[in-house]
matplotlib code that plots the C-alpha trace (Angstrom):
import matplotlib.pyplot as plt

x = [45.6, 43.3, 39.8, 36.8, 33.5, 32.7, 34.8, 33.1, 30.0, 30.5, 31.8, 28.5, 26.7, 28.7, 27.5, 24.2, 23.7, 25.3, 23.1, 20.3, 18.6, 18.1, 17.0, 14.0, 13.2, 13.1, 10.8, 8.1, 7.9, 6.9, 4.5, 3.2, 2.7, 1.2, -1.0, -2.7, -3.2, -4.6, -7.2, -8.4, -8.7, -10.8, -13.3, -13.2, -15.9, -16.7, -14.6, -11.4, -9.6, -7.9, -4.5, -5.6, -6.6, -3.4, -1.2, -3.1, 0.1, 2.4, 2.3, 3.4, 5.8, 7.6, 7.7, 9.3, 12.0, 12.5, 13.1, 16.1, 17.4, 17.2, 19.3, 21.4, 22.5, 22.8, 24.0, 27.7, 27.4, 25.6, 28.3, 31.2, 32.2, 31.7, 35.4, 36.8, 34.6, 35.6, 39.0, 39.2, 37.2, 38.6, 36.7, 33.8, 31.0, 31.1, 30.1, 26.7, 26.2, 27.1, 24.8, 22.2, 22.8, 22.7, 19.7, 17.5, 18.5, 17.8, 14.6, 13.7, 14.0, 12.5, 9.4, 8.8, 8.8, 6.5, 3.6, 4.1, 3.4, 0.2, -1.6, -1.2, -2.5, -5.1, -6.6, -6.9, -9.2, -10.5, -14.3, -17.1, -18.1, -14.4, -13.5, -10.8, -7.7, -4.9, -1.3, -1.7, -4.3, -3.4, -1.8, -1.1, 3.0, 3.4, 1.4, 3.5, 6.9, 5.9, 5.5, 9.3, 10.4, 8.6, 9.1, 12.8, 13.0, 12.1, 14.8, 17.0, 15.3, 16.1, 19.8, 19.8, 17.9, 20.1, 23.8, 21.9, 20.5, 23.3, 20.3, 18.4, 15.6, 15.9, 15.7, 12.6, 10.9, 11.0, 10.2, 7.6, 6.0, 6.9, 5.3, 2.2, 1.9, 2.3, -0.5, -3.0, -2.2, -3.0, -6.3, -7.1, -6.3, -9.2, -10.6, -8.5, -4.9, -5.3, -6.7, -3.6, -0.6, -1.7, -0.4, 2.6, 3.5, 6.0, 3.5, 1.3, 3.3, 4.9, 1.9, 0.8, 2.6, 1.0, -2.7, -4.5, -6.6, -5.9, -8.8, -8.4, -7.0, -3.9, -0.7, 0.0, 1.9, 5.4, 5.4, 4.3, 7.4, 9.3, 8.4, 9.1, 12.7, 13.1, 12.7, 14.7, 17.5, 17.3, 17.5, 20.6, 22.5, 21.8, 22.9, 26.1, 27.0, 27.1, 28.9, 31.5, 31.7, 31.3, 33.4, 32.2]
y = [17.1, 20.3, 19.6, 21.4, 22.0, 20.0, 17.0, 17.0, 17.0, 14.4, 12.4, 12.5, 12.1, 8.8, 7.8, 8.7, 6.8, 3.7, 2.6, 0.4, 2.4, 5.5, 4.2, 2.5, 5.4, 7.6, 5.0, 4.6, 8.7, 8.6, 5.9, 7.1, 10.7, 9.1, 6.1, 8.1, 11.2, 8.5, 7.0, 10.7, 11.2, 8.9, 8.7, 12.4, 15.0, 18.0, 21.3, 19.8, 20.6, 18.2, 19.8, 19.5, 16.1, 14.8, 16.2, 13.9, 11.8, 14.8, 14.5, 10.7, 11.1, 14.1, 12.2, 9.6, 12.2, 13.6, 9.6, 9.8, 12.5, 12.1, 8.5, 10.5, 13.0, 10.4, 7.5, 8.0, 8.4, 5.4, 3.8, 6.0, 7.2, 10.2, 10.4, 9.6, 11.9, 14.9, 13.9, 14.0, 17.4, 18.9, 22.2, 20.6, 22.8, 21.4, 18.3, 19.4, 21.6, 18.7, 16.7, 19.4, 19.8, 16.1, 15.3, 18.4, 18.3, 14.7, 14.6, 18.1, 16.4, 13.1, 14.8, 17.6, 14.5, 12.6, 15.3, 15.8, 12.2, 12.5, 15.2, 13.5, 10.4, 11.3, 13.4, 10.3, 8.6, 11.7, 11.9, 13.2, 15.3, 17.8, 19.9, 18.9, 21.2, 21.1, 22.9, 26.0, 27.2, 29.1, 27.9, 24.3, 25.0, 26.9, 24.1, 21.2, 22.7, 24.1, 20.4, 19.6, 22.7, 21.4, 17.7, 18.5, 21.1, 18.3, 16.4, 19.1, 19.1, 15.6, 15.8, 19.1, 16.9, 14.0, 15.9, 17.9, 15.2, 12.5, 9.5, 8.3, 7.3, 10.3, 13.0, 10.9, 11.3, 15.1, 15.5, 13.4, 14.9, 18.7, 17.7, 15.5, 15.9, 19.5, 20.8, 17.9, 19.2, 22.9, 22.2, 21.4, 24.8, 27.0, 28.9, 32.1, 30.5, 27.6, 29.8, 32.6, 29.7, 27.1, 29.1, 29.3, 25.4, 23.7, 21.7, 23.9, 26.7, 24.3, 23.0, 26.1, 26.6, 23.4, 24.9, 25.8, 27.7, 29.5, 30.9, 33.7, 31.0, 30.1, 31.6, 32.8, 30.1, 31.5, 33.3, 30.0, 28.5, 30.9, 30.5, 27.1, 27.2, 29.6, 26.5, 24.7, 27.4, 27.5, 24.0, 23.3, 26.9, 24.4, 21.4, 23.7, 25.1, 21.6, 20.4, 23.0, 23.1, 19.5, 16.3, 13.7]
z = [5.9, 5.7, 7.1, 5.1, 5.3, 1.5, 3.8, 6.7, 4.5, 2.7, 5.6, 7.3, 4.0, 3.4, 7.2, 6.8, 3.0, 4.1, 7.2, 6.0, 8.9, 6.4, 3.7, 5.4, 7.6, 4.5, 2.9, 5.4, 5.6, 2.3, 2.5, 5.3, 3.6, 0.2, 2.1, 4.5, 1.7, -0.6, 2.4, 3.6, -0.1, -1.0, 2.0, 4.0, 2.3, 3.8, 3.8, 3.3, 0.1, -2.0, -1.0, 3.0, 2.7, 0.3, 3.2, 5.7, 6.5, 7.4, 10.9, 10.8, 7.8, 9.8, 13.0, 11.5, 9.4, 13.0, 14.2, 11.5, 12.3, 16.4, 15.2, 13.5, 15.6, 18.9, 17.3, 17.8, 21.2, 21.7, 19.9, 21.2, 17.5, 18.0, 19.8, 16.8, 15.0, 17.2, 16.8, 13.0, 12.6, 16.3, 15.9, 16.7, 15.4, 11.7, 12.6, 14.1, 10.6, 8.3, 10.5, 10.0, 6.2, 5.6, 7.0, 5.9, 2.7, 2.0, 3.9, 2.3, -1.2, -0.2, 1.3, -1.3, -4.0, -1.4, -1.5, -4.5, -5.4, -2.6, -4.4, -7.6, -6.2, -3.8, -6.5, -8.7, -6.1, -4.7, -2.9, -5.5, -2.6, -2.6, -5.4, -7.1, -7.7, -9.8, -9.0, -11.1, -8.6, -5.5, -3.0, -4.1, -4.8, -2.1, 0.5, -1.3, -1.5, 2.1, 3.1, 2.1, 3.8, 7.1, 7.4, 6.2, 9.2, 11.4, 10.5, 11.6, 14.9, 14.9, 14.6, 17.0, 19.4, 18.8, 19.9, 22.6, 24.4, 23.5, 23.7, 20.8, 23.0, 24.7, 21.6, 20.0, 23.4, 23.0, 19.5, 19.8, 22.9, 20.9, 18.0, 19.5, 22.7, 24.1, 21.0, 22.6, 26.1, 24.9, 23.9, 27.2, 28.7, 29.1, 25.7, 26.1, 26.8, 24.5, 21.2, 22.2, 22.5, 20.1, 16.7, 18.1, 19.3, 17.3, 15.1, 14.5, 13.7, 11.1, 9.6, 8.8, 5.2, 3.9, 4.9, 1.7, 3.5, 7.3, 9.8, 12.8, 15.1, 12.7, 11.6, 7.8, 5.7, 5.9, 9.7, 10.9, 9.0, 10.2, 14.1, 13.8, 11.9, 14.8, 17.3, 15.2, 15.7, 19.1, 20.0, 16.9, 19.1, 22.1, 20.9, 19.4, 22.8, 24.0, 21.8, 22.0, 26.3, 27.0, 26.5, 24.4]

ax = plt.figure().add_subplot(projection="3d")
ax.plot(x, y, z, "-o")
ax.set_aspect("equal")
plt.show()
């Protein structure tokens, strides 16, 4: 029987939709992204705009998309699956795309409906004190769509982490100390190193397409996209030439 790449899709599309696992994961991100847009909303004033402060819950909803996919992409090792996986689709290599594919596309649909959903409601109960905004003004597509494309990038991480590392635990340790950690231990460096690095860590980078607005010390929308899809490149070529040299 001829293996292709619509197969080997849907084989890890029928894996991924039919653990309980997914489903919850994919509904605390969202109410993670809507709740805490809805709170900052309604009680942050100040220089925040309406689009900033609906976004609140990114950081949480994409470290729990990254959670999926690190589960994911480790899972059948945990499990010892993945031999049978490897056996079935030998070359290897389309397992890690289909992995890939699976997870950002869900999670990019899931998240871009979930800010969507934000703005609309955190600009129901919006502070008196912020101006309100609607999407015809600029910037608001391109930050909401920008937060699918982000949080759905993280899931890729995920599942890159997930087959490089070969440990659940293990992959959600690193994304979370990429995402969290490492741009809290930057600001701790003195002035000149911290203001010259911290554009271009992982979350920050990222983040930077769902900014309404962007000072000196920030990337522009889609180069800070782009330095993070680079990360994400790097570490799925990693988790590829793993895949390919080592046994399962």
């Amino acid at each position: 029987m001829k293996i292709t790449a619509g197969g080997v899709v849907a084989a890890e599309w029928t894996k991924f939709s039919s653990l309980r696992s997914t489903w919850i994961t994919t509904g605390i991100s969202i109410v993670l992204l809507i709740a805490f847009g809805m709170i900052a909303s309604a009680s942050i004033s100040g220089d925040a705009s309406a689009v900033d402060l609906a976004l609140s819950g990114s950081t949480l909803a994409a470290l729990s998309v990254g959670v999926l996919g690190a589960l994911l992409g480790a899972s059948e090792y945990t499990t010892g699956m993945i031999r049978a996986t490897l056996a079935a689709v030998p070359r290897r290599l389309p397992v890690l795309w289909s992995k890939s594919v699976v997870a950002g596309l869900a999670t990019l649909i899931a998240m871009t409906a979930g800010s969507f959903a934000a703005f609309a409601l955190g600009s129901a109960v919006l502070n008196d004190d912020v101006g309100g905004l609607s999407l015809g003004d600029d910037g608001v597509l391109r930050a909401l769509f920008g937060a699918g494309l982000y949080i759905g990038l993280v899931g890729v991480l995920g599942v890159a982490l997930g087959v490089l590392v070969r440990s659940s635990a293990g992959a959600i340790a690193i994304l979370a100390g990429a995402l969290l950690i490492v741009p809290g231990l930057a600001a701790l460096l003195p002035d000149a190193i911290s203001e010259a690095i911290n554009p271009y860590l992982t979350s920050n980078a990222g983040s930077a397409v769902m900014a309404l607005t962007h000072g000196d010390g920030t990337l522009a929308p889609w180069t800070g996209l782009a330095v993070f899809a680079g990360y994400v490149a790097l570490t799925l070529a990693a988790a590829a030439y793993r895949l390919k040299k080592s046994d399962a």
